[in-house]
ROZADREN-540475 format. One record per residue (C-alpha): x, y, z; residue number from 0; residue in one letter. Coordinates in Angstrom, 2 decimals. Example, Ala and Ser with C-alpha at 12.3 -4.5 7.8 and 13.67 -1.06 7.14 Angstrom:
BEGIN
         u         v         w     i   aa
     12.30     -4.50      7.80     0    a
     13.67     -1.06      7.14     1    s
REM end
This chain:
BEGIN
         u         v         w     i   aa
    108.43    104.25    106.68     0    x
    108.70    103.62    103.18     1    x
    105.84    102.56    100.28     2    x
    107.10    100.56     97.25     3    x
    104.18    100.24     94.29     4    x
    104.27     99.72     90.30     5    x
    102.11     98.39     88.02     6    x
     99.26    100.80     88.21     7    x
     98.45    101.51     84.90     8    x
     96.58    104.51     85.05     9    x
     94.35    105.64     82.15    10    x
     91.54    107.43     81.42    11    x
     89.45    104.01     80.41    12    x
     89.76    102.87     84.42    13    x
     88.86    105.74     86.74    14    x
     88.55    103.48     89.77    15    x
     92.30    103.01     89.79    16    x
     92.78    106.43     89.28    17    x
     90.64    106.79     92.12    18    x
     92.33    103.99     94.12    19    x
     95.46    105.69     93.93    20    x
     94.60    109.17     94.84    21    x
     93.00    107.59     97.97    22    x
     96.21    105.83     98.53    23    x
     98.42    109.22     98.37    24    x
     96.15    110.92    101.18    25    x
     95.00    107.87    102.91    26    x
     97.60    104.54    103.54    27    x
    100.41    106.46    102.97    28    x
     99.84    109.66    104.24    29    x
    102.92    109.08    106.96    30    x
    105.37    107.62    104.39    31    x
    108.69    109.19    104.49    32    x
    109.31    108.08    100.52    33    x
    107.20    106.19     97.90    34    x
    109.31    104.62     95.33    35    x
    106.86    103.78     92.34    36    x
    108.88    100.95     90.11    37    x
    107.99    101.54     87.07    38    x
    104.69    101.59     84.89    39    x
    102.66    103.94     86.74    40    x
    100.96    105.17     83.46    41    x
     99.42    102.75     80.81    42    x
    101.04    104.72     78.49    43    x
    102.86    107.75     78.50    44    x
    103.96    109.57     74.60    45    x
    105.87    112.47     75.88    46    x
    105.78    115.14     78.87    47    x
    103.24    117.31     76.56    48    x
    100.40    114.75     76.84    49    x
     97.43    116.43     76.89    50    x
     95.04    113.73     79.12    51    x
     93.22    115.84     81.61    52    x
     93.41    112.69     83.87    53    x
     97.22    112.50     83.98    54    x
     97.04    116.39     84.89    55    x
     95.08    115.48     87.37    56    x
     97.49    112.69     88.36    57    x
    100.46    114.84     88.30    58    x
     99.00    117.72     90.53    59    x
     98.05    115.11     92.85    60    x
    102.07    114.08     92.79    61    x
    103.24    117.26     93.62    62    x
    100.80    118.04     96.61    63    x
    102.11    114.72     98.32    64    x
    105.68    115.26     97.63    65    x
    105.15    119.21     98.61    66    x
    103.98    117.54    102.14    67    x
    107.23    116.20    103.04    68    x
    106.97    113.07    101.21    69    x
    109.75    112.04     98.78    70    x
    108.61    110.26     95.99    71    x
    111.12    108.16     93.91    72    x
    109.67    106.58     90.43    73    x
    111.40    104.53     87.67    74    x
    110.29    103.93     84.51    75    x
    108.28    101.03     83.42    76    x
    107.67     99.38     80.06    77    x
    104.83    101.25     79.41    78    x
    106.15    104.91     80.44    79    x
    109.83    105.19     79.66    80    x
    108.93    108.34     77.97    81    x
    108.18    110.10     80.80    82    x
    111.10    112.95     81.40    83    x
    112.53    115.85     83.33    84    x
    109.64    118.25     82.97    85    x
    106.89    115.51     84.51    86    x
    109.45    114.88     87.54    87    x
    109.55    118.94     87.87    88    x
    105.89    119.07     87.44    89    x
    105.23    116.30     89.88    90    x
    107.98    116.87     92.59    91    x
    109.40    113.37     92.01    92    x
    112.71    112.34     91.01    93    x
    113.66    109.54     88.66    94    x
    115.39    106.87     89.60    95    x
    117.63    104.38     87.10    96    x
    116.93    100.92     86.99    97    x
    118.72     99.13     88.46    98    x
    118.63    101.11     91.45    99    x
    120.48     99.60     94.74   100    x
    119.08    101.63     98.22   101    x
    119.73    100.67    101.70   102    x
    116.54     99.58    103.47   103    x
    116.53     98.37    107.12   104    x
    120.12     98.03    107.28   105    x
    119.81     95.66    104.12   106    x
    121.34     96.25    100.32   107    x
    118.34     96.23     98.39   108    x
    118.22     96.31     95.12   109    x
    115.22     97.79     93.34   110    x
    114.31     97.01     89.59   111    x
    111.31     97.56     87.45   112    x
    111.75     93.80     86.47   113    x
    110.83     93.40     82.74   114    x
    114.90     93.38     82.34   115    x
    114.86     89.88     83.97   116    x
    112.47     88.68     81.77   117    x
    115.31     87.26     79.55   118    x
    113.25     83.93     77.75   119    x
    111.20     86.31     76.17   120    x
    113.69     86.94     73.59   121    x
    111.27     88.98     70.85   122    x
    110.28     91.25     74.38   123    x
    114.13     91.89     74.57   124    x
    114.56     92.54     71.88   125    x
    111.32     95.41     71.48   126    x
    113.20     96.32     74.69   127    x
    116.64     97.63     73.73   128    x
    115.06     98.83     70.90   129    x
    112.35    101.32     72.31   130    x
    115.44    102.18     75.25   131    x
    117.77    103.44     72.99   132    x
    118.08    107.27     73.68   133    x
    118.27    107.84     69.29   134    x
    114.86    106.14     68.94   135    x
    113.45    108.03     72.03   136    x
    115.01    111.42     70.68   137    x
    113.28    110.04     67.28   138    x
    109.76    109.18     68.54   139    x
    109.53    112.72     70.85   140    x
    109.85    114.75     67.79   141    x
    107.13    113.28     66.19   142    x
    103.44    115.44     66.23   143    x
    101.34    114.05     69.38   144    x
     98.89    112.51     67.34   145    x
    100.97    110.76     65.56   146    x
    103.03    109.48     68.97   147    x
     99.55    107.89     70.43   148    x
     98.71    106.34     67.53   149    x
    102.39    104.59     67.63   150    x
    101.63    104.27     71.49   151    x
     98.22    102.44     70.81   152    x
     99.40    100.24     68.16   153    x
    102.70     99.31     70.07   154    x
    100.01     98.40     73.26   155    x
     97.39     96.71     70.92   156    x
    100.39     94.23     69.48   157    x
    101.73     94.00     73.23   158    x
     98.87     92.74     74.28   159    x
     97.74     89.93     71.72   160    x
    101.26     88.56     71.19   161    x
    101.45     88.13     75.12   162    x
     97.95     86.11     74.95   163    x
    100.35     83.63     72.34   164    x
    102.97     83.12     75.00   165    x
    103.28     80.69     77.58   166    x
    103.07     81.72     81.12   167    x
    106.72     81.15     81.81   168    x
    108.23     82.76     79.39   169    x
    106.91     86.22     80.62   170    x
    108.15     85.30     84.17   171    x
    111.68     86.26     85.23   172    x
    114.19     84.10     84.33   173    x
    115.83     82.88     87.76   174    x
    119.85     82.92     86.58   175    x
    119.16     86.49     85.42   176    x
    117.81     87.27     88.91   177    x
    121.16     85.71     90.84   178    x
    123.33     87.05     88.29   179    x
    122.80     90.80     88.58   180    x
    121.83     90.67     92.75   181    x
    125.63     89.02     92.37   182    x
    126.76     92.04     90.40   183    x
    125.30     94.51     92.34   184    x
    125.73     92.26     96.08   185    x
    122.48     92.29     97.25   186    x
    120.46     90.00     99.21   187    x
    116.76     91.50     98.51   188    x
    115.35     92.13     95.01   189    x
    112.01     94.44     94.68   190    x
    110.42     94.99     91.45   191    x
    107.26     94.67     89.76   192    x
    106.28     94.14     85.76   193    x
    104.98     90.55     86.20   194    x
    102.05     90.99     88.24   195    x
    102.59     88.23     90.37   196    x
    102.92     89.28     93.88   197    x
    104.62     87.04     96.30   198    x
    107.64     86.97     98.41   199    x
    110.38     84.39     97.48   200    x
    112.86     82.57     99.40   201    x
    115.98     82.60     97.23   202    x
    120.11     81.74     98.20   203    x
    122.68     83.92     96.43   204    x
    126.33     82.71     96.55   205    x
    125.43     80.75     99.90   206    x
    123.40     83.22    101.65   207    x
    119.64     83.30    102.57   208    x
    118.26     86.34     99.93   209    x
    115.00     87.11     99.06   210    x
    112.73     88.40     96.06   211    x
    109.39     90.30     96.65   212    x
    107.42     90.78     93.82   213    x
    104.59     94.00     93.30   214    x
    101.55     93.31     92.25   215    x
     99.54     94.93     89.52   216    x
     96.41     97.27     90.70   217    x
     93.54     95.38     89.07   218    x
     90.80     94.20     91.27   219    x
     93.31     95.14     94.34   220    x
     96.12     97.39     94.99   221    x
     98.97     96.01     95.84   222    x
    101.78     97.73     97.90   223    x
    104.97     97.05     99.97   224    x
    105.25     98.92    103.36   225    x
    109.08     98.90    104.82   226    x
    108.85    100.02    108.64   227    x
    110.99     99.31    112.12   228    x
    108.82     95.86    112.02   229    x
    109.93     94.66    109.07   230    x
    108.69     93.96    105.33   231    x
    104.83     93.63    104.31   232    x
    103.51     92.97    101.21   233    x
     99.76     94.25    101.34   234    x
     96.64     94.65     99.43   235    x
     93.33     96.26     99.47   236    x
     90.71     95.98     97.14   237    x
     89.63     98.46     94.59   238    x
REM end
């Protein structure tokens, strides 16, 4: 059995999700064999030396699940990219690239944080390859902690009113990005997260029947995708 989530966006400011998803670890999906996380588990993340009791708190909780004989996968998000080697040590979790192609009920299924498909919002691309370049990461890490959250806020604040300017489908993913790389990497399913608008669509890839699930965002609910010998379910609970 297999759990896929993203979008949590843990922080200090919203306990009940922090809440939600420790619940989640030692409740529905106590008997997962792996939970692959896709990206943007942490609102924010400035470096493996954060210093947020919280997201110690998060961390430990990690590595007791993963020390039970649960692998957990996570790839990084828009919001996180900075987490590193020393967090996946400290957590017992191994990052994953994105793209990332696994084989999941006999099917090729490709796995993606999703902001990548996002390709109308050209400034967002743009902010993209910039903050993804391994020279400005290397760059921004060496900077004193402070300094990085008050980058880290600013960078969020900006985020968030330039999205309130944008129209709705601009921040969507654009669909000839989506058949382009499932072409490139020949797969017929597409999971990711990043837009937080969770729904299951019916797509057709070079003449075959292929489909894209979408992750929601934890919010008012928590939104998860459980892969077992049934089938696919895309599931929520609220918070």
């Amino acid at each position: 059995m297999q759990f896929f989530i993203s979008d949590l966006h843990l922080l200090p400011a919203r306990p009940n999700i922090t809440q939600a998803f420790l619940r989640f670890l030692t409740g529905t999906a106590k008997n997962a064999e792996s939970l692959y996380i896709l990206g943007d588990l942490f609102d924010v993340w400035v470096g493996d030396d954060n210093d947020i009791p919280e997201y110690t708190a998060i961390t430990q909780a990690l590595a007791d699940y993963s020390s039970q004989g649960h692998q957990v996968f996570l790839m990084h998000g828009n919001r996180d990219f900075l987490m590193g080697d020393d967090f996946a040590k400290q957590a017992g979790l191994t990052i994953i690239q994105d793209p990332q192609v696994i084989e999941l009920n006999g099917v090729a299924t490709l796995l993606m944080h999703g902001d990548s498909l996002c390709t109308s919002d050209k400034e967002y691309m743009a902010f993209r390859q910039m903050v993804r370049d391994p020279q400005w990461q290397q760059t921004m890490l060496q900077k004193p902690l402070a300094e990085r959250k008050a980058i880290a806020e600013h960078i969020r604040s900006t985020s968030d009113s330039m999205n309130s300017l944008k129209a709705e489908d601009i921040m969507d993913v654009t669909p000839e990005e989506v058949a382009k790389i499932m072409l490139e990497t020949s797969t017929v399913r597409l999971i990711h997260g990043h837009t937080h608008r969770p729904a299951r669509h019916q797509l057709e890839i070079n003449q075959q029947a292929a489909e894209r699930i979408v992750l929601g965002d934890w919010h008012d609910k928590g939104w998860y995708l459980v892969a077992d010998e049934q089938g696919l379910n895309l599931e929520s609970f609220d918070i």
